[in-house]
Residue, then its C-alpha position, 0 to 999 in steps of 0.5 A: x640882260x635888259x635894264x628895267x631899273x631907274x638910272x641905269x642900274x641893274x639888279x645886281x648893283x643894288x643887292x643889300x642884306x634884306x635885314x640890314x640894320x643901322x647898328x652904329x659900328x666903331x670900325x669899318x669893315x670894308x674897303x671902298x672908292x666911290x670916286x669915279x676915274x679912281x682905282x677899283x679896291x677890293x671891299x674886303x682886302x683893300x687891295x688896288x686894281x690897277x688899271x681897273x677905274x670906278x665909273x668905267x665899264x671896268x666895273x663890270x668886270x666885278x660883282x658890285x654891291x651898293x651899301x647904305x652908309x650912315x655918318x653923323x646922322x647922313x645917310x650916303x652909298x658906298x659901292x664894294x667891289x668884289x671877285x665873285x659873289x662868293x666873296x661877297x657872301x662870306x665878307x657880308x654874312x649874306x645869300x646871293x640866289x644861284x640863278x643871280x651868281x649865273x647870270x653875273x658869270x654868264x655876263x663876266x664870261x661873255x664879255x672876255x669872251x668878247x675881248x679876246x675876239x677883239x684884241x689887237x692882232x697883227x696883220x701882215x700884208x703880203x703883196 
């Protein structure tokens, strides 16, 4: 998919609920690591992807969302991680169009696809 987006971000990188509120919360309800070089965290569970690092081309194997947050009168981003848009939807309360979960999975698939043509194989020699 050709990027059209300022700084190198796709359109999948910026989905945001359209009526998203600044409601002040008392709990945060996900899980995130915006760190690049960290392990990627599951937004919903917490839960650690070893080997799996923000900032890297890891990344794309997630659907990724960047969220507004607002601490103190400061508004920052935090980027979640989820396993599929489906995830996403449930944790978030939101739609994601089909044609954009397509082509989120085309792109994942492909690029395992890609990986398996290019691992490692032994070769043996003969002579």
């Amino acid at each position: 998919m050709e990027n059209s987006y300022p700084d190198q971000l796709n359109k999948e990188d910026c989905l945001a609920p359209e009526k998203y509120t600044r409601a002040k919360k008392t709990k945060k309800d996900f899980h995130s690591n915006n760190e690049p070089g960290q392990t990627i965290v599951n937004a919903v569970s917490g839960t650690p992807y070893y080997g799996y690092k923000v900032g890297s081309k890891d990344e794309h194997q997630f659907w990724r969302v960047t969220i507004p947050v607002t601490n103190e009168e400061l508004t920052t981003t935090a980027k979640l991680f989820y396993e599929s848009p489906e995830e996403y939807e449930i944790h978030r309360n939101v739609e994601v169009d089909d044609s954009i979960k397509r082509s989120w999975r085309n792109k994942v698939n492909s690029k395992k696809i890609k990986e398996i043509i290019t691992d490692d194989v032994e070769h043996t020699t003969v002579r």
